[in-house]
Structure formats: structure tokens, C-alpha cells
FIGUNU-713720 format. One record per residue (C-alpha): residue number from 0; residue in one letter; x, y, z. Coordinates in steps of 0.001 Angstrom, whole numbers. Layout:
<rs>
<r NUM,A,<X,Y,Z>>,
...
</rs>
This chain:
<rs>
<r 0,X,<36346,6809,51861>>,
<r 1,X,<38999,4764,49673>>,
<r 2,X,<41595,3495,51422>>,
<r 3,X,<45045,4911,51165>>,
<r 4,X,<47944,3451,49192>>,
<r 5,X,<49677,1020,51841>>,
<r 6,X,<53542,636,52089>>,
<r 7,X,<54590,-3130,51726>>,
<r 8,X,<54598,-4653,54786>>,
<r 9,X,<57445,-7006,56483>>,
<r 10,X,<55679,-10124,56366>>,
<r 11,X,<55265,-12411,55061>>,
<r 12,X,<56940,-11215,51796>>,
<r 13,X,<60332,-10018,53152>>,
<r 14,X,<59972,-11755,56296>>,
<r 15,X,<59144,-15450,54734>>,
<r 16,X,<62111,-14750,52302>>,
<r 17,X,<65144,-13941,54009>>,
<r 18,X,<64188,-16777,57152>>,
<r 19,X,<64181,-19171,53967>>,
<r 20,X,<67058,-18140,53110>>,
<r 21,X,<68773,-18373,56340>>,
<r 22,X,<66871,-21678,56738>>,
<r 23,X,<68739,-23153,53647>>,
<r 24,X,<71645,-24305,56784>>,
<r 25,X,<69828,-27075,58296>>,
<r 26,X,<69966,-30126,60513>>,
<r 27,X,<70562,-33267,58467>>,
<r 28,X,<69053,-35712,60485>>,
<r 29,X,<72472,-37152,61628>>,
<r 30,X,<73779,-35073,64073>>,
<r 31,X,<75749,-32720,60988>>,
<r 32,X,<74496,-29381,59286>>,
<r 33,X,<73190,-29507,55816>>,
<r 34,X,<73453,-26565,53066>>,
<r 35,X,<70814,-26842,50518>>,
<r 36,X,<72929,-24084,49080>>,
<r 37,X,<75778,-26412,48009>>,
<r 38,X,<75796,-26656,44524>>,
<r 39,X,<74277,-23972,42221>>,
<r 40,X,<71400,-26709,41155>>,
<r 41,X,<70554,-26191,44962>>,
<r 42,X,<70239,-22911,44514>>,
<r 43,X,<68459,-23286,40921>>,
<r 44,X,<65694,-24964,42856>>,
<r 45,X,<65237,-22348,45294>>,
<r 46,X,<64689,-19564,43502>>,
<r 47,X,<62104,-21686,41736>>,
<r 48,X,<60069,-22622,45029>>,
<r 49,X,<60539,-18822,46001>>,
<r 50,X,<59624,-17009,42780>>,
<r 51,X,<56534,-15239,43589>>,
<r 52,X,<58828,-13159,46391>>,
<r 53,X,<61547,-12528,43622>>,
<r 54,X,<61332,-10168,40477>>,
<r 55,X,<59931,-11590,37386>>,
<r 56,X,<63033,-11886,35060>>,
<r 57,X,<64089,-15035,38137>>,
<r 58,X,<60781,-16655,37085>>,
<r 59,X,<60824,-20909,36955>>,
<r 60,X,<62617,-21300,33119>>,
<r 61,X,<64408,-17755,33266>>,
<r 62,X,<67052,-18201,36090>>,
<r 63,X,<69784,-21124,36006>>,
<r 64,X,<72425,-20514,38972>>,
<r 65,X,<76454,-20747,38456>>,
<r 66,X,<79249,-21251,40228>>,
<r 67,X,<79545,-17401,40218>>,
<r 68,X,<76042,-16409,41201>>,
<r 69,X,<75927,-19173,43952>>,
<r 70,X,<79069,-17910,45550>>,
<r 71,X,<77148,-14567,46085>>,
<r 72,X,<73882,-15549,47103>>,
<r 73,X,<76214,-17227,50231>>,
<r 74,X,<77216,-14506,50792>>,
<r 75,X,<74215,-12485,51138>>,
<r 76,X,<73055,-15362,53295>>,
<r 77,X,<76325,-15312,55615>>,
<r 78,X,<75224,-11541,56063>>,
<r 79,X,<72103,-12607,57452>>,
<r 80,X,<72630,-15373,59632>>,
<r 81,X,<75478,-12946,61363>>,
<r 82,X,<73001,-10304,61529>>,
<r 83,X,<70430,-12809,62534>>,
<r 84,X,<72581,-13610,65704>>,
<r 85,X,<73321,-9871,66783>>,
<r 86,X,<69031,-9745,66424>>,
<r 87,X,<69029,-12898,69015>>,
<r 88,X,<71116,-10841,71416>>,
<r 89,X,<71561,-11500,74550>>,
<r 90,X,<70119,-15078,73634>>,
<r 91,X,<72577,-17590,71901>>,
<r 92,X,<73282,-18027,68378>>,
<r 93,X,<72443,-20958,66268>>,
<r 94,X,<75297,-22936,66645>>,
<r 95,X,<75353,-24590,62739>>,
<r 96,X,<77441,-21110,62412>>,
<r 97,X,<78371,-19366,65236>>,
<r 98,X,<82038,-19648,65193>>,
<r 99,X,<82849,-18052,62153>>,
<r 100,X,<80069,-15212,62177>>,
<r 101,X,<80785,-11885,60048>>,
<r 102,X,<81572,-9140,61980>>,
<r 103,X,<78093,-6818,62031>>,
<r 104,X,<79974,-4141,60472>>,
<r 105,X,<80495,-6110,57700>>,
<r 106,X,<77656,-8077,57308>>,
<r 107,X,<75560,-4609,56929>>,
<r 108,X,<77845,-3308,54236>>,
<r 109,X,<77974,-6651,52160>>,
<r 110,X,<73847,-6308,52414>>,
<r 111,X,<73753,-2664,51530>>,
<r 112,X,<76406,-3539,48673>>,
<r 113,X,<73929,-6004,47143>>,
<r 114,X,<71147,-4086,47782>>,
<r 115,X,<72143,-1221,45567>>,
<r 116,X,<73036,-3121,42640>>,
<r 117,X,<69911,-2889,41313>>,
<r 118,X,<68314,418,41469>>,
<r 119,X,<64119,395,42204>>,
<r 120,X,<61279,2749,41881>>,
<r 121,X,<57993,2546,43610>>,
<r 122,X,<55456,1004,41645>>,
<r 123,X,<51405,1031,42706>>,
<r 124,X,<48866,-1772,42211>>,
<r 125,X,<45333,-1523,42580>>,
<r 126,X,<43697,-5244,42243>>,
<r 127,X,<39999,-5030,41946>>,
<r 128,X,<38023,-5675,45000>>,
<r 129,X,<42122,-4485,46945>>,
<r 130,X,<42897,-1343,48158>>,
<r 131,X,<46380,-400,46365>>,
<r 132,X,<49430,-1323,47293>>,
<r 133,X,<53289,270,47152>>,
<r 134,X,<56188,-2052,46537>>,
<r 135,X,<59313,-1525,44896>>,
<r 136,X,<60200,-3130,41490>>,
<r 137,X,<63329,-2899,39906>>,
<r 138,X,<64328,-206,36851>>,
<r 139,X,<63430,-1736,34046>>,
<r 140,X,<66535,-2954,31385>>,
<r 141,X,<66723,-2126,28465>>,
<r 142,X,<66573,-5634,26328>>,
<r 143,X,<66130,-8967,27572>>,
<r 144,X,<67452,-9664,30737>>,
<r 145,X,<71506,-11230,30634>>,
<r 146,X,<72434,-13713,33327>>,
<r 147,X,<75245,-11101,34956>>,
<r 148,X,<71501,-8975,35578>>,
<r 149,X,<69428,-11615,36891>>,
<r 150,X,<72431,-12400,39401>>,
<r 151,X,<72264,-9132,40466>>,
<r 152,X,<68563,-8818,40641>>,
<r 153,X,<68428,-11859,43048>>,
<r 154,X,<71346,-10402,45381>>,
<r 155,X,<69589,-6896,45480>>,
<r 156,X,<66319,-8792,45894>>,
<r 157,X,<67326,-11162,48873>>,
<r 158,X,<69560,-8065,50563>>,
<r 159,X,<66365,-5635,50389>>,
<r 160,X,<64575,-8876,52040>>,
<r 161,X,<66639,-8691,54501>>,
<r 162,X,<66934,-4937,54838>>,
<r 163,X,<62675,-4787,55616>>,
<r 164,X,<62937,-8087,57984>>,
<r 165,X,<65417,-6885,60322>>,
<r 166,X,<64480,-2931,60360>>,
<r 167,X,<61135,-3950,60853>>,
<r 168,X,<58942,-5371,63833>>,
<r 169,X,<59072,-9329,63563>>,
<r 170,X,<63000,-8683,63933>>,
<r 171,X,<61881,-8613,68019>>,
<r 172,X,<60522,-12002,67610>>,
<r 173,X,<63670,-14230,65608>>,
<r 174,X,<64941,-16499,67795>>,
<r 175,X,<67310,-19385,67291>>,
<r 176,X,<66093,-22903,68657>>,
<r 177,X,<68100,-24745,70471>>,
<r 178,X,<66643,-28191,70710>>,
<r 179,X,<69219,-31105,70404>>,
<r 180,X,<70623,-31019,66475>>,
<r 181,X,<68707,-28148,65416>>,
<r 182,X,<70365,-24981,64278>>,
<r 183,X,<67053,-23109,62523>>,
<r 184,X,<65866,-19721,63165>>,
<r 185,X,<62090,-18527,63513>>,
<r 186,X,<59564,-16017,64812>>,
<r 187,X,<58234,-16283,68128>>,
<r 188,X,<54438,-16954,68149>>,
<r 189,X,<53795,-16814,71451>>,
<r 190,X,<55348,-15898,74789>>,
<r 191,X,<56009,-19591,75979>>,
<r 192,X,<57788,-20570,72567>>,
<r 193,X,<61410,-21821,72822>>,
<r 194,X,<61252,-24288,69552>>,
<r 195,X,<60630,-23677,66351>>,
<r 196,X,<58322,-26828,65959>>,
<r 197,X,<56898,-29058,68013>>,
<r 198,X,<59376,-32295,67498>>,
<r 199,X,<62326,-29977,68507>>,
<r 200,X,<60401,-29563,71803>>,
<r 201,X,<60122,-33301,72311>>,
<r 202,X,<63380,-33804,71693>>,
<r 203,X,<64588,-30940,74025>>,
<r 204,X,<62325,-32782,76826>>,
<r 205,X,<63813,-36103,76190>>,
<r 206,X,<67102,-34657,76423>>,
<r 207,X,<66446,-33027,79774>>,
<r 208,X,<64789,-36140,81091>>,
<r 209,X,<67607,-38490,80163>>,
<r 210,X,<70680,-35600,81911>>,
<r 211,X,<68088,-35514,84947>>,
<r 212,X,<68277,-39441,84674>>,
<r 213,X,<72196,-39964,84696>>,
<r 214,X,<72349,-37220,87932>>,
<r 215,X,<75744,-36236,89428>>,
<r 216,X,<78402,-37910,87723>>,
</rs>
């Protein structure tokens, strides 16, 4: 019997996509937080490295970010990482943020804002030697794609990442780490993971070893 038409799944699509995303506030290897997001060539470079989870028309040579477009992809990602911390609940936030978090409230309307800019339709795919597959793809435009469109096909894109990640089951497993200088979240792999890589665990140990070391002040 064929197999039947599957829904698209969380992961790694969605999943890989909006932990990227959040990912793009990282440690800087000096004791600071980095934003890879800074400057719209930052972000320029990251829709490149992530196109095959993005609609076509933000291919490598179709999408240059702008001041404009940058400022709202931030956004988008500030709605995340606030929504990321209510998911860690009752653990800790990552700290690179967690004094000036959105309220949740507001972090779900500014996704479901983006989201609908861009209206989709299911579309089916049926690769030979694949059962076929459901995923939504944006309405098609009539003409050539403008820059205001492929802004808002990237917000709606990232925002409907999001949406599948955290209504979906690896939600349960984000975590933040919280190994010395490291502000990352990630999935759980296992149930004796507390770091998202193995050098944040050494570094956690040292850090424990040396505060055992210096004893009661």
C-alpha cells in the first residue's frame, strides 16, 4: 500500500532554523556576547548558509539585506529567544538576554504578525523512490519578486519556523546551557545533558573545581 502524504515535520527543517536563528547571539570568546546579526551583511550571509530552509525568491544572488529588513529579522529573533526562555521554564534563561526579554504576550503577536505577511498554500511533492510530502510554500507573486516581498517572505518564513518548533515536540527538549561564557540554546539529546557541547562541559567542570578549590571565603 502507498504511503500516505506526510505533514512536514518539526525537525530538522523548522527546528534547525529558528535555533540558528536564535544562535546568531553568541559567546565571543572574551567573556562578551556577539551578534552575527549586526550589520545587514551579517544577515546577507545568513540567509545564504540557510537557503535550502527559506523560499526560493531568498536564494544565494536574489536576497541582499538593509538596514530596514535587518531591523525586522531582530525582531523576529527577539520573539524567539523570549519565547525560547518561557519554553526553558522553570530552568534559567540564557543570560546573553535575559534582562530585557519581550513580554510572551508580545513576543507571540510580533511572530503571528510576521507570520501572516505572506499568505501560503499547501503544496505536495512526490520525489521518485519518496513517499510525498506536504509543506507549505508561499502564494505565488505576480512578477518578479521586489525587495519589500522578499523581506517579508523571510520574516513570514523565520516566524512560521518558529511557530512549528515551539508548538511542536522538540520544544520539551530546548534548554539553555549554562557553562561559564556561554549563552546558546539547544535540544537535549539525552537525559544526562546539561551543555550544549562538550567544551562547555569542561569548562563548567573546571569552574566547579577551581570554586571547590578557593572553599569558604
Amino acid at each position: 500500500m502507498p504511503a500516505p502524504p506526510q505533514a512536514s515535520a518539526p525537525a530538522p527543517g523548522p527546528t534547525r532554523l529558528t535555533l540558528d536563528l536564535a544562535a546568531t547571539v553568541r559567546h565571543d570568546g572574551r567573556g562578551g556576547v556577539a551578534d552575527d546579526l549586526d550589520a545587514p551583511e551579517g544577515l546577507t550571509a545568513w540567509v545564504r548558509d540557510h537557503a535550502d530552509a527559506l523560499p526560493e525568491a531568498l536564494a544565494p544572488g536574489r536576497y541582499r539585506a538593509d538596514a530596514a529588513g535587518l531591523d525586522r529579522v531582530r525582531a523576529v529573533r527577539s520573539a524567539v529567544r523570549a519565547l525560547f526562555a518561557r519554553a526553558v521554564l522553570p530552568g534559567e534563561p540564557s543570560p546573553a538576554d535575559a534582562h530585557r526579554l519581550l513580554p510572551p504576550a508580545e513576543a507571540v503577536a510580533r511572530l503571528n504578525e510576521a507570520a501572516a505577511k505572506v499568505p501560503t498554500v499547501p503544496v505536495l511533492t512526490w520525489p521518485g523512490g519518496a513517499a510525498p510530502r506536504l509543506r507549505d510554500e508561499p502564494v505565488p507573486a505576480a512578477g518578479p519578486a521586489s525587495p519589500d516581498r522578499r523581506a517579508d517572505l523571510l520574516d513570514a518564513a523565520l516566524a512560521r519556523a518558529a511557530h512549528a518548533f515551539l508548538a511542536g515536540p522538540d520544544r520539551r527538549r530546548l534548554r539553555a546551557c549554562h557553562a561559564p561564557r556561554c549563552v546558546r540554546y539547544f535540544l537535549k539529546e539525552h537525559p544526562r545533558q546539561e551543555w550544549c557541547k562538550p567544551s562547555c562541559g569542561n569548562r563548567a567542570r573546571v569552574a566547579r573545581h577551581h570554586e571547590r578549590g578557593r572553599g569558604p571565603a
